[in-house]
N, CA, C and O atoms as a printed pandas DataFrame, in Angstrom:
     atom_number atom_name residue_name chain_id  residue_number  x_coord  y_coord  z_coord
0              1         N          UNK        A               1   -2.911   13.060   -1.853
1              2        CA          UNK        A               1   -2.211   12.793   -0.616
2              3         C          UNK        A               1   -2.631   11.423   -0.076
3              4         O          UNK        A               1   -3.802   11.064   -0.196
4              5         N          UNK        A               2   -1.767   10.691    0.482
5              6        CA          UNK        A               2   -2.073    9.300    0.606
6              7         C          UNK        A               2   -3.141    9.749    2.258
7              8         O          UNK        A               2   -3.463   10.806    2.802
8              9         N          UNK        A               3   -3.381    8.236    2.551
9             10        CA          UNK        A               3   -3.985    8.366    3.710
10            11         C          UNK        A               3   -3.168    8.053    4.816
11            12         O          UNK        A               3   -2.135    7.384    4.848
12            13         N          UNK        A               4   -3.908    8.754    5.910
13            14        CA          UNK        A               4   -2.946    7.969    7.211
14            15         C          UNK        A               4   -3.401    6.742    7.879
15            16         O          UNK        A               4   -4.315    6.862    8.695
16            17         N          UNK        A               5   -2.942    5.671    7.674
17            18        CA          UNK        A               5   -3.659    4.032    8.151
18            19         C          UNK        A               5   -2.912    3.786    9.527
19            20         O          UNK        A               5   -1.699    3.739    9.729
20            21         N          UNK        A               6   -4.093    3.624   10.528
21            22        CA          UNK        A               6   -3.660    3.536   11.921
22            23         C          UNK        A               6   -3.918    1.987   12.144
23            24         O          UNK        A               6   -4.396    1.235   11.295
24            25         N          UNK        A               7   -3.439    1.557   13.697
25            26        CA          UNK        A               7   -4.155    0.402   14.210
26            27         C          UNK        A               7   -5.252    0.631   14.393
27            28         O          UNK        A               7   -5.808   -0.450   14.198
28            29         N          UNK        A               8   -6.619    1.959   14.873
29            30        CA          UNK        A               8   -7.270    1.999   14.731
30            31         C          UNK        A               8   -7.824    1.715   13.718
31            32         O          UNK        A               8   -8.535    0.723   13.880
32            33         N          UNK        A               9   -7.859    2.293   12.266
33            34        CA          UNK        A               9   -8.752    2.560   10.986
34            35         C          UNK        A               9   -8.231    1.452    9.953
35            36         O          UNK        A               9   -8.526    1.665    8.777
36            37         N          UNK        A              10   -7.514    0.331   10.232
37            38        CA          UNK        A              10   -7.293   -0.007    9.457
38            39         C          UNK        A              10   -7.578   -1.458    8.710
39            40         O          UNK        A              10   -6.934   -1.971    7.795
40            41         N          UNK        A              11   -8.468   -1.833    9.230
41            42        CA          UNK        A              11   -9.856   -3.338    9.173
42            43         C          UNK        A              11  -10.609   -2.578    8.359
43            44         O          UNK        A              11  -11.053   -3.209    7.399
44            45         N          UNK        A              12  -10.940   -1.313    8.412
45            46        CA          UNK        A              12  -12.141   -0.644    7.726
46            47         C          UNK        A              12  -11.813   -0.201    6.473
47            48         O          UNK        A              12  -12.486   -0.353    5.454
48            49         N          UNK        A              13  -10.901    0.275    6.567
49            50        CA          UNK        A              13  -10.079    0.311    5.268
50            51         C          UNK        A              13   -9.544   -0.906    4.458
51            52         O          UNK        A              13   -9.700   -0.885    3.237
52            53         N          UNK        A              14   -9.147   -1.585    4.836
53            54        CA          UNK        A              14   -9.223   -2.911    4.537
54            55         C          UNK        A              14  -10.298   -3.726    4.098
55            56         O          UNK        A              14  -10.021   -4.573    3.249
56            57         N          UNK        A              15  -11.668   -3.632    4.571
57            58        CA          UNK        A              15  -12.481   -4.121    3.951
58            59         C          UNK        A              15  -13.402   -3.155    2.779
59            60         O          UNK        A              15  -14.232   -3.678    2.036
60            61         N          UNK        A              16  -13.149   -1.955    2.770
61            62        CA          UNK        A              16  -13.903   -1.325    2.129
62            63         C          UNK        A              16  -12.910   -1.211    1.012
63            64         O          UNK        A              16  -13.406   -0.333    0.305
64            65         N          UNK        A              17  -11.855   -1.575    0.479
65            66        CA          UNK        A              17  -11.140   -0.768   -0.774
66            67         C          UNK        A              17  -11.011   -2.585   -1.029
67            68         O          UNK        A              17  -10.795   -3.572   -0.326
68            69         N          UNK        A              18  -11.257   -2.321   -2.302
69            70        CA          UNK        A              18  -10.935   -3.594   -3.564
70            71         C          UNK        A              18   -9.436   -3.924   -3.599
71            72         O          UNK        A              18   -8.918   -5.029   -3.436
72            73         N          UNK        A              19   -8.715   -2.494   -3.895
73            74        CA          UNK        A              19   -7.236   -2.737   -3.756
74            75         C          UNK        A              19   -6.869   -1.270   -3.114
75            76         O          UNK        A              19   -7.438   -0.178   -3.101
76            77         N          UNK        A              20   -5.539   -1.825   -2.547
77            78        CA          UNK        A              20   -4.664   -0.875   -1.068
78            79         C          UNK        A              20   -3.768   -0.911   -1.576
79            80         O          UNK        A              20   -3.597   -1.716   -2.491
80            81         N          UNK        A              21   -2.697    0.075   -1.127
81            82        CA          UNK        A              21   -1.416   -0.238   -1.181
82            83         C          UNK        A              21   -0.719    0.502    0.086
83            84         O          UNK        A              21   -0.431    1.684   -0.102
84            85         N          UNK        A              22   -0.466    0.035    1.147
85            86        CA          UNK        A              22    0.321    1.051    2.514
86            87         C          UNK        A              22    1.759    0.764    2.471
87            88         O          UNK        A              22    2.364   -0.302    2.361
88            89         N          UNK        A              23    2.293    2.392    2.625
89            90        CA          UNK        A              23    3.545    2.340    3.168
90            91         C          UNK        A              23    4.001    2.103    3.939
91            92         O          UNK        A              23    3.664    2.952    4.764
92            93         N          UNK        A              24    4.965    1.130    4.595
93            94        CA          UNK        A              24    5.382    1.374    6.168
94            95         C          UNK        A              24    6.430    2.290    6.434
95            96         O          UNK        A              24    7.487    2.221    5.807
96            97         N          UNK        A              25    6.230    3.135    7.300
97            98        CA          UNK        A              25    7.594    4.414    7.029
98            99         C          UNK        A              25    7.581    4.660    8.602
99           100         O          UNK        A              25    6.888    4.297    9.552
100          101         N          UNK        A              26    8.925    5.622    8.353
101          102        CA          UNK        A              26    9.123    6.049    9.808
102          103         C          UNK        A              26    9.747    7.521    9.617
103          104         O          UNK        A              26   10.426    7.709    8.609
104          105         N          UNK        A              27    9.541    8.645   10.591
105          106        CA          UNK        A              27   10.189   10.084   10.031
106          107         C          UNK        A              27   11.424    9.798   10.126
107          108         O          UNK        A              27   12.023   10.149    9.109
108          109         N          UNK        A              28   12.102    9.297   10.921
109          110        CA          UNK        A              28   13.866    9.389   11.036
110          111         C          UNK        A              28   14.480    8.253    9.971
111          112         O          UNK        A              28   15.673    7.959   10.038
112          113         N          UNK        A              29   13.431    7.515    8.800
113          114        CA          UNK        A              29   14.198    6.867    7.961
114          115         C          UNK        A              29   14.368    7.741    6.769
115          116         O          UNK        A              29   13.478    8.508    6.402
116          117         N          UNK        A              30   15.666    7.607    6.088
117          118        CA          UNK        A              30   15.996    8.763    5.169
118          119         C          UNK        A              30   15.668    7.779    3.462
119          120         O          UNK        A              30   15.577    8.360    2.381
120          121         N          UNK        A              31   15.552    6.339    3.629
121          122        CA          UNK        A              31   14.863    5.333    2.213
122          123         C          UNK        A              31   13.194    6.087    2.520
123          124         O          UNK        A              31   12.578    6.746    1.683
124          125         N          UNK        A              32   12.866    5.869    3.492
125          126        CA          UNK        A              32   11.408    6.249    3.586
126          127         C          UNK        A              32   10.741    7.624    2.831
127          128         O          UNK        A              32    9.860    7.678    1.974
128          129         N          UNK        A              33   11.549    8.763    3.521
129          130        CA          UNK        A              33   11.249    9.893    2.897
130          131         C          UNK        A              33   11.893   10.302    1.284
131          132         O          UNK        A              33   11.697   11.383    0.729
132          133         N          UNK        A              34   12.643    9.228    0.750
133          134        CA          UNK        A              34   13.217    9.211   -0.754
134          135         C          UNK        A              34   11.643    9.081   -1.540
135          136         O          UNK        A              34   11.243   10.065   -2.161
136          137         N          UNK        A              35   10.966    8.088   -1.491
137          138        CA          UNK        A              35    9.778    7.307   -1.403
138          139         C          UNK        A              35    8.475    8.213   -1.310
139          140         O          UNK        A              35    7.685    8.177   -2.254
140          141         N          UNK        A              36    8.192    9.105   -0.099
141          142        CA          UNK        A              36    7.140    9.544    0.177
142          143         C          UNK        A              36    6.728   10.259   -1.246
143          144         O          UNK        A              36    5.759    9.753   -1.812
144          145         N          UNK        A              37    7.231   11.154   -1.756
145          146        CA          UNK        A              37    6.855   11.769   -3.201
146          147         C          UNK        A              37    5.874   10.585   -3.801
147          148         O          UNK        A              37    4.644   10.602   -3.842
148          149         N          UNK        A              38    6.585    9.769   -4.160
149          150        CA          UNK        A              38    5.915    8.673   -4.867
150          151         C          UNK        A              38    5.124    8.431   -4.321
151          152         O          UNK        A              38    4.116    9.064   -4.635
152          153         N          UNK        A              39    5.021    7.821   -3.629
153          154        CA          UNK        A              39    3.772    6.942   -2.838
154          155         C          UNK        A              39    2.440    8.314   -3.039
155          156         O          UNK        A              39    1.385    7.946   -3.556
156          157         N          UNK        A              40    2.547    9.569   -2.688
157          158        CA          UNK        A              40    1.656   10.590   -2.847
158          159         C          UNK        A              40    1.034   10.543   -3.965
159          160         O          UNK        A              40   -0.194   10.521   -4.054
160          161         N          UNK        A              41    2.127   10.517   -5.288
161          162        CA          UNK        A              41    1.265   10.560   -6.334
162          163         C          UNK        A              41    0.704    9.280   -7.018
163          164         O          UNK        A              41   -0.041    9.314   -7.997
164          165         N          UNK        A              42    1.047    8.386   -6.532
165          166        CA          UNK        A              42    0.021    6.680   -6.668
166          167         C          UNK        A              42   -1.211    7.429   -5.819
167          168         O          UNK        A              42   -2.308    7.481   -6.374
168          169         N          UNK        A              43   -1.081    7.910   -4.712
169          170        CA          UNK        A              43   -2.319    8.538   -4.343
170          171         C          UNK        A              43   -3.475    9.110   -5.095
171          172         O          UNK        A              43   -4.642    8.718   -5.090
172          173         N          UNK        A              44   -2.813   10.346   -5.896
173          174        CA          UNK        A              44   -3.439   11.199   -6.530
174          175         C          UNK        A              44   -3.743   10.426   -7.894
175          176         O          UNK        A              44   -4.812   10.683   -8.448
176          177         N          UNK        A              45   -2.842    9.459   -8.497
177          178        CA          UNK        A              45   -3.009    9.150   -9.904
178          179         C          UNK        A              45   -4.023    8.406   -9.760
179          180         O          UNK        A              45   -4.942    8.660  -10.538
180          181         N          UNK        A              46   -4.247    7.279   -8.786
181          182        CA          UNK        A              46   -5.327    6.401   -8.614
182          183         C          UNK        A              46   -6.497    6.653   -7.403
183          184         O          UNK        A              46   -7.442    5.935   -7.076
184          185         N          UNK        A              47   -6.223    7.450   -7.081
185          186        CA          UNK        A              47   -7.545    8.245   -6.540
186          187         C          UNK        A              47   -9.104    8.024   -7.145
187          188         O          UNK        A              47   -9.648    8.449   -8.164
188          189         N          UNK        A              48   -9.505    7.279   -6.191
189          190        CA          UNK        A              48  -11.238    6.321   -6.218
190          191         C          UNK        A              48  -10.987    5.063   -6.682
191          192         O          UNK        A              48  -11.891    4.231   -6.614
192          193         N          UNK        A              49   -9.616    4.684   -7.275
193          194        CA          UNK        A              49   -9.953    3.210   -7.596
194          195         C          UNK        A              49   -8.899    2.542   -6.504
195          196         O          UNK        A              49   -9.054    1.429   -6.000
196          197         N          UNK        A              50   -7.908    3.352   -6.267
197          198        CA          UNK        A              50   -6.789    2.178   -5.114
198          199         C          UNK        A              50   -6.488    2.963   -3.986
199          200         O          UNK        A              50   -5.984    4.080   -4.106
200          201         N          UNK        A              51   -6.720    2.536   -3.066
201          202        CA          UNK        A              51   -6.443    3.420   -1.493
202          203         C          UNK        A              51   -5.217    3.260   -1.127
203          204         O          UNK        A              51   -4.813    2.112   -0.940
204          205         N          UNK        A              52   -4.160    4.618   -0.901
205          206        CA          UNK        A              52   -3.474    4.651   -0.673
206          207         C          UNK        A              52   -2.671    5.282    0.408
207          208         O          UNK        A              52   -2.439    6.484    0.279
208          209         N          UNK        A              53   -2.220    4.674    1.434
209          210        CA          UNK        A              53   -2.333    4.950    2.568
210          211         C          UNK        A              53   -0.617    4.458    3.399
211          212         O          UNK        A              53    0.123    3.495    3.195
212          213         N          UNK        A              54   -0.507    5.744    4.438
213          214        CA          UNK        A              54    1.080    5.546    4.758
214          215         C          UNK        A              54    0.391    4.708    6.635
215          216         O          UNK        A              54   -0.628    4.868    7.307
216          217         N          UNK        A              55    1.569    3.917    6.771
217          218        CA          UNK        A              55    1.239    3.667    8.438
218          219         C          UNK        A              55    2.873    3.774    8.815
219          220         O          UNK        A              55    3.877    3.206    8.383
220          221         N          UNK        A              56    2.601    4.881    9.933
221          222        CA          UNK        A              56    4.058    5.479   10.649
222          223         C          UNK        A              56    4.095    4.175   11.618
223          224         O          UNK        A              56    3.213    3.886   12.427
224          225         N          UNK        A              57    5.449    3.345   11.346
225          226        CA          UNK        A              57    6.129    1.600   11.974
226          227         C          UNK        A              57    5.926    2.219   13.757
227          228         O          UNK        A              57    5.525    1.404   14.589
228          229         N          UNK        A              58    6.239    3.678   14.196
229          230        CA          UNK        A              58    6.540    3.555   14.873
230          231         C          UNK        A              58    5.301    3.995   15.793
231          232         O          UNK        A              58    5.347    3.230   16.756
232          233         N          UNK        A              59    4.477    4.660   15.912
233          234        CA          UNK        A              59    3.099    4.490   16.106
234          235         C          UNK        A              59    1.884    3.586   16.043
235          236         O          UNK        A              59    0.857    3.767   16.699
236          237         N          UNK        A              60    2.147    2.375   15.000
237          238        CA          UNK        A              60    1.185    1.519   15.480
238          239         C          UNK        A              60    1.423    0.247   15.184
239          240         O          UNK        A              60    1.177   -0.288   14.103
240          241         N          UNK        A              61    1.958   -0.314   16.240
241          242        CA          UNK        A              61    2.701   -1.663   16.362
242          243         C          UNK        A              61    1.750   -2.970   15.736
243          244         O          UNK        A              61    2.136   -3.906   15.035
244          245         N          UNK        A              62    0.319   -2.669   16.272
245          246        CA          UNK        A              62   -0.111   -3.953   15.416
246          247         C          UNK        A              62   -0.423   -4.592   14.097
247          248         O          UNK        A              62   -0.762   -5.717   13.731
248          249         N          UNK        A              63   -0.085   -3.011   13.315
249          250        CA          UNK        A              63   -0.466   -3.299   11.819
250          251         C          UNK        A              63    1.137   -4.371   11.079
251          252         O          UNK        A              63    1.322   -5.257   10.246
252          253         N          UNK        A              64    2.268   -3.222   12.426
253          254        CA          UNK        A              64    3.501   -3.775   11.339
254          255         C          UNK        A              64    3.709   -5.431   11.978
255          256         O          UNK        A              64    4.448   -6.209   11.374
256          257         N          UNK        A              65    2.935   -5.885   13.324
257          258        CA          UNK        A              65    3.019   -7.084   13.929
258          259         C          UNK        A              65    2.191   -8.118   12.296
259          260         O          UNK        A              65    2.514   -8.937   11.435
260          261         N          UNK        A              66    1.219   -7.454   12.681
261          262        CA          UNK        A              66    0.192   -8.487   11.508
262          263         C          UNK        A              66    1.342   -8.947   10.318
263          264         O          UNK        A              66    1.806  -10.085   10.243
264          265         N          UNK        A              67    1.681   -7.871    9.452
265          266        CA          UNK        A              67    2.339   -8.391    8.185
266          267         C          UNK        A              67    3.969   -8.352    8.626
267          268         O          UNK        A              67    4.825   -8.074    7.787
268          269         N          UNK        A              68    4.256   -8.611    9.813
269          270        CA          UNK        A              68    5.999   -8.911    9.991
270          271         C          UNK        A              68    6.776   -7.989    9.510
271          272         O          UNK        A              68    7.936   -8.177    9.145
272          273         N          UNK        A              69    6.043   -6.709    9.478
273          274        CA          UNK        A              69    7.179   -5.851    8.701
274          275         C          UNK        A              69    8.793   -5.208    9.426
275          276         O          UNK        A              69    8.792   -4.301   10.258
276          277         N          UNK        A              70    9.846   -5.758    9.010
277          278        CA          UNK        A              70   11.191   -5.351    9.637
278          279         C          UNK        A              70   11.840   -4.527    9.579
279          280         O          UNK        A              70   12.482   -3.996   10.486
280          281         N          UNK        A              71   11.761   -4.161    7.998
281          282        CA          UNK        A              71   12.752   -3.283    7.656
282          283         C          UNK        A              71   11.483   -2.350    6.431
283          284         O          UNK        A              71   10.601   -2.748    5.670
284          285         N          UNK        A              72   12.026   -0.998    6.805
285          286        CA          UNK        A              72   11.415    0.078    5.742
286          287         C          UNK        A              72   12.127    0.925    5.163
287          288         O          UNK        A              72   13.215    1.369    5.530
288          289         N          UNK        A              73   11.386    1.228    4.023
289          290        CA          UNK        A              73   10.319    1.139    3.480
290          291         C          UNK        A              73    9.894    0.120    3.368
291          292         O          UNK        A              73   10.852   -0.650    3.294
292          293         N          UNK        A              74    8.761   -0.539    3.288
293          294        CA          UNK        A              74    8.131   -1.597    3.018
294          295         C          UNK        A              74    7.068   -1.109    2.657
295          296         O          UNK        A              74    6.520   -0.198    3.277
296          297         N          UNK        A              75    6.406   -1.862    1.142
297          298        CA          UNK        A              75    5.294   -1.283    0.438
298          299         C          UNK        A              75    4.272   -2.416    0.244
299          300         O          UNK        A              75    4.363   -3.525   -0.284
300          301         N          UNK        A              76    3.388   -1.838    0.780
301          302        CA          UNK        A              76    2.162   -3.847    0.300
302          303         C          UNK        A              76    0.919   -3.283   -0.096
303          304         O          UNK        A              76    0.188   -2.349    0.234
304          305         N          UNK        A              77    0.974   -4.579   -1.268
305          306        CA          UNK        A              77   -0.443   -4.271   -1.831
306          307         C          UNK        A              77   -1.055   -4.937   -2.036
307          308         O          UNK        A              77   -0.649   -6.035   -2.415
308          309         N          UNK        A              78   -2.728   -4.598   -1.875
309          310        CA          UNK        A              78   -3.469   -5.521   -1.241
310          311         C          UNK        A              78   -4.653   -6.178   -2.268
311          312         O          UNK        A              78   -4.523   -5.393   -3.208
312          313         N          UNK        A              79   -5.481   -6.902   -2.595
313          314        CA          UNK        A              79   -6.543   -7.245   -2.856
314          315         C          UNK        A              79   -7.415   -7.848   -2.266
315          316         O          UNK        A              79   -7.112   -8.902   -1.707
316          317         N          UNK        A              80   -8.451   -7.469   -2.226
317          318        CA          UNK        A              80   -9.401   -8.141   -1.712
318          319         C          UNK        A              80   -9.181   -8.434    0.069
319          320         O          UNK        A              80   -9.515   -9.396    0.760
320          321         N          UNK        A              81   -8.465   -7.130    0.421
321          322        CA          UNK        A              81   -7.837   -7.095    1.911
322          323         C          UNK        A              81   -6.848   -8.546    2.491
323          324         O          UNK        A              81   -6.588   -8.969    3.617
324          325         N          UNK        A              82   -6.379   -9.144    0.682
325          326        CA          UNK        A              82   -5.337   -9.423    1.137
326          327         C          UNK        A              82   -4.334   -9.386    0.242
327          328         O          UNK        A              82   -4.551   -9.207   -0.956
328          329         N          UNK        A              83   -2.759   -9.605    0.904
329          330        CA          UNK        A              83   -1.410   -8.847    0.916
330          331         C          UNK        A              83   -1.222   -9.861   -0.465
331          332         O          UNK        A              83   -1.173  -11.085   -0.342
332          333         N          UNK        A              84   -1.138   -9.264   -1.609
333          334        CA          UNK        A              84   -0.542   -9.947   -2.996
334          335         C          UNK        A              84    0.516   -9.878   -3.461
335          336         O          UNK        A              84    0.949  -10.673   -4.296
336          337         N          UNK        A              85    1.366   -8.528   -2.819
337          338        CA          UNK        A              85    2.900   -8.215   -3.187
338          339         C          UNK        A              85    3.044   -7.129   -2.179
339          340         O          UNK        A              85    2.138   -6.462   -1.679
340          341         N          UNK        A              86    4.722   -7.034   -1.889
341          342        CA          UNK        A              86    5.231   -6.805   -1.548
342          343         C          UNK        A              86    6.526   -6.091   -2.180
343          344         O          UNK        A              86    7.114   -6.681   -3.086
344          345         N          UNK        A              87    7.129   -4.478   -1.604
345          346        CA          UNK        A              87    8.213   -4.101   -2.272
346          347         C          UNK        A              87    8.844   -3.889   -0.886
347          348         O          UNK        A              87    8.257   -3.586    0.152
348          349         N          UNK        A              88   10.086   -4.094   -1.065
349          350        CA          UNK        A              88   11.540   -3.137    0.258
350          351         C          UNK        A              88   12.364   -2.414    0.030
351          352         O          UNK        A              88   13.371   -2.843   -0.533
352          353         N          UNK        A              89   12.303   -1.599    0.237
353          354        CA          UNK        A              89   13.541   -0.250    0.348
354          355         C          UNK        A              89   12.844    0.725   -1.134
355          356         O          UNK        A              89   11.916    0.562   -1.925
356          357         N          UNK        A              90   13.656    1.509   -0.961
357          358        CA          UNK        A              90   13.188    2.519   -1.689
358          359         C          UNK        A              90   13.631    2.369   -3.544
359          360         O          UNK        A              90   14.688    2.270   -4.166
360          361         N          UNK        A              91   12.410    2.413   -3.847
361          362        CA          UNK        A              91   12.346    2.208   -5.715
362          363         C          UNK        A              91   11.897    3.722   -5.877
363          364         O          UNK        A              91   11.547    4.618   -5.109
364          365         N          UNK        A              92   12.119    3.541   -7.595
365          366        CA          UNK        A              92   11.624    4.930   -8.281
366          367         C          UNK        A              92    9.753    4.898   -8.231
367          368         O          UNK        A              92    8.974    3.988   -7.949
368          369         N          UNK        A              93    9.537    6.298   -8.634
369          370        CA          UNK        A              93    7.909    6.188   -8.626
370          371         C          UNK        A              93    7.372    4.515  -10.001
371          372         O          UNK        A              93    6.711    3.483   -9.892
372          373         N          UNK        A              94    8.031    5.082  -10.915
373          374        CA          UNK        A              94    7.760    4.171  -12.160
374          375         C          UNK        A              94    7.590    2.390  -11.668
375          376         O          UNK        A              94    6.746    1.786  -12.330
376          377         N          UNK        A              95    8.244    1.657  -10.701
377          378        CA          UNK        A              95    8.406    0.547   -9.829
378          379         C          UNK        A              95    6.650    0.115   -9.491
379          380         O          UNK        A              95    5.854   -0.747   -9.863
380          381         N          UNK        A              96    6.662    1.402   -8.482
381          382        CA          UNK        A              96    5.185    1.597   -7.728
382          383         C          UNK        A              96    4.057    1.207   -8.649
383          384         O          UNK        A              96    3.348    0.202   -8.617
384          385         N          UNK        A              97    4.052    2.370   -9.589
385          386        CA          UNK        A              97    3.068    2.497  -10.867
386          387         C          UNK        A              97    3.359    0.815  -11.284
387          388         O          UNK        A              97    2.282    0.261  -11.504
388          389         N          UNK        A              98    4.012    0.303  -11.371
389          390        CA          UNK        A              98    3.792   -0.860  -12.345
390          391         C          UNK        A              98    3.403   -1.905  -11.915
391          392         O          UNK        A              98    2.737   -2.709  -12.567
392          393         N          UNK        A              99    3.865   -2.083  -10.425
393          394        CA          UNK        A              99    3.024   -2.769   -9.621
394          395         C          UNK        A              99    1.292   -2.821   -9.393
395          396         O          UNK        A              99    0.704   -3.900   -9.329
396          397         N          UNK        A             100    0.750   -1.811   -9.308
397          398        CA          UNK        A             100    0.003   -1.170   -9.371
398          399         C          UNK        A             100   -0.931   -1.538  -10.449
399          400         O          UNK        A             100   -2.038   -2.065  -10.341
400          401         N          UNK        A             101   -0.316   -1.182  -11.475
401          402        CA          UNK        A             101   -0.910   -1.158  -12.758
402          403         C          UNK        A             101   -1.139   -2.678  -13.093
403          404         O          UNK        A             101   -2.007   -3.048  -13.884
404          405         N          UNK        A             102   -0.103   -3.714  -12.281
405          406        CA          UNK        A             102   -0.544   -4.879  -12.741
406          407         C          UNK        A             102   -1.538   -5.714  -11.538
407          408         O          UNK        A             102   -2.053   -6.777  -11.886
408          409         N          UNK        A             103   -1.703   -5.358  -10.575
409          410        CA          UNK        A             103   -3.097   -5.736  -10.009
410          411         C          UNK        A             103   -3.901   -5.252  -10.579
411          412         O          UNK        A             103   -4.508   -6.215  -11.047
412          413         N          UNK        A             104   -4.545   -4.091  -11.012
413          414        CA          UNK        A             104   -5.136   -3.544  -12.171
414          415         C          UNK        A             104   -5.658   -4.350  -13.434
415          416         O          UNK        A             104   -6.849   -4.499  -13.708
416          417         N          UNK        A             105   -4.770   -4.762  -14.038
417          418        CA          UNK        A             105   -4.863   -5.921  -15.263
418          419         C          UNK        A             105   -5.132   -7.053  -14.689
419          420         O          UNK        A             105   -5.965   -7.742  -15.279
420          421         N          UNK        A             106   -4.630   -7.528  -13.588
421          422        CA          UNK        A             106   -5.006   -9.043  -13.426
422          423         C          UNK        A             106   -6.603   -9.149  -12.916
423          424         O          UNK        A             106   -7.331  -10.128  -13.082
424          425         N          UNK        A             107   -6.992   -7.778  -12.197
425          426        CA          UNK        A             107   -8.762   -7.910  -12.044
426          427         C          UNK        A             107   -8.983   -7.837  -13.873
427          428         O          UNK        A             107   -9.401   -8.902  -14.328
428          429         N          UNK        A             108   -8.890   -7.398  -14.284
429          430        CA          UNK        A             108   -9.106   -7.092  -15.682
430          431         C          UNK        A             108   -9.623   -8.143  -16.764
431          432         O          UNK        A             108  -10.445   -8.115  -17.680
432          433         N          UNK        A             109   -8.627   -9.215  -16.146
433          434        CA          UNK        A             109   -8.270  -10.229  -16.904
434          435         C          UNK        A             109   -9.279  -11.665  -16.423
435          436         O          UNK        A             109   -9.664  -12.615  -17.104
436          437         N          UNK        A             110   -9.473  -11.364  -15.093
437          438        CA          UNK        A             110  -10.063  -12.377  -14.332
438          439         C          UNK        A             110  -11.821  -12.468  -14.854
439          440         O          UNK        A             110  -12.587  -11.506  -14.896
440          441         N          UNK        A             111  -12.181  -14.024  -15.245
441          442        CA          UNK        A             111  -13.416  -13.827  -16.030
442          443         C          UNK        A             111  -15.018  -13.636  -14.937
443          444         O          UNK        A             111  -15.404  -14.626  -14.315
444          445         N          UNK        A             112  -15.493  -12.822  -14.876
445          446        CA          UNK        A             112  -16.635  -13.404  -13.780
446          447         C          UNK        A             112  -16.946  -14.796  -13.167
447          448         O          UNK        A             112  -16.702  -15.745  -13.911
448          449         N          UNK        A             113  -17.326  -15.013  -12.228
449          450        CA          UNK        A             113  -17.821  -16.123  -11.950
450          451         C          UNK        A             113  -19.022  -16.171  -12.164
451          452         O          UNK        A             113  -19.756  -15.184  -12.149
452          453         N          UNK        A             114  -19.461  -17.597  -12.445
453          454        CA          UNK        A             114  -20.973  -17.824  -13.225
454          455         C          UNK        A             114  -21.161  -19.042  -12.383
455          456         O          UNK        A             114  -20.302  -19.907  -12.212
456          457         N          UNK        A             115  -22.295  -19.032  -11.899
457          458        CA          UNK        A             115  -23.500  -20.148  -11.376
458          459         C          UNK        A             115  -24.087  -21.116  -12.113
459          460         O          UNK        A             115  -24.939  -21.846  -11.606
């Protein structure tokens, strides 16, 4: 089950997860709830390595102020608590996953830094 990311909790969450991915949703959008399935099981599939977390647009104005979000669904994902991509409107789960999967590879790929 994803998480619920407020204006409260959501700096902390932000600094503590390597990579994020939040939904912006709203109950009376009908793209949003196409979506929610998915977004749950990016939850469950990546559960301990990517935090995944819904923020209801209409409850906490400063998260959707920060990243300009207009229109939802809107999906962002994050590294290093910051915003690397971006999806809008409602995709299949497989979309999500691949997104996903390729922040994944690009830490993967990236060589340590050396002194």
């Amino acid at each position: 089950m994803a998480l619920e990311v407020t204006d409260g909790n959501f700096e902390a969450l932000r600094r503590s997860n390597k990579f994020m991915v939040l939904d912006f949703w709203a109950e009376w959008c009908g793209p949003c709830r196409m979506i929610a399935s998915a977004i749950d099981a990016l939850a469950t599939k990546y559960d301990g390595r990517v935090a995944v977390g819904k923020v209801n647009v209409d409850a906490n104005n400063e998260i959707v102020a920060l990243f300009g979000v207009r229109n939802i669904p809107t999906v962002l994902f994050f590294k290093d608590g910051e915003v690397v991509d971006r999806m809008v409107g409602a995709a299949p789960e497989s979309s999500f996953v691949e997104k996903v999967e390729s922040l994944i590879a690009k830490e993967a790929e990236t060589p340590p830094h050396s002194s």
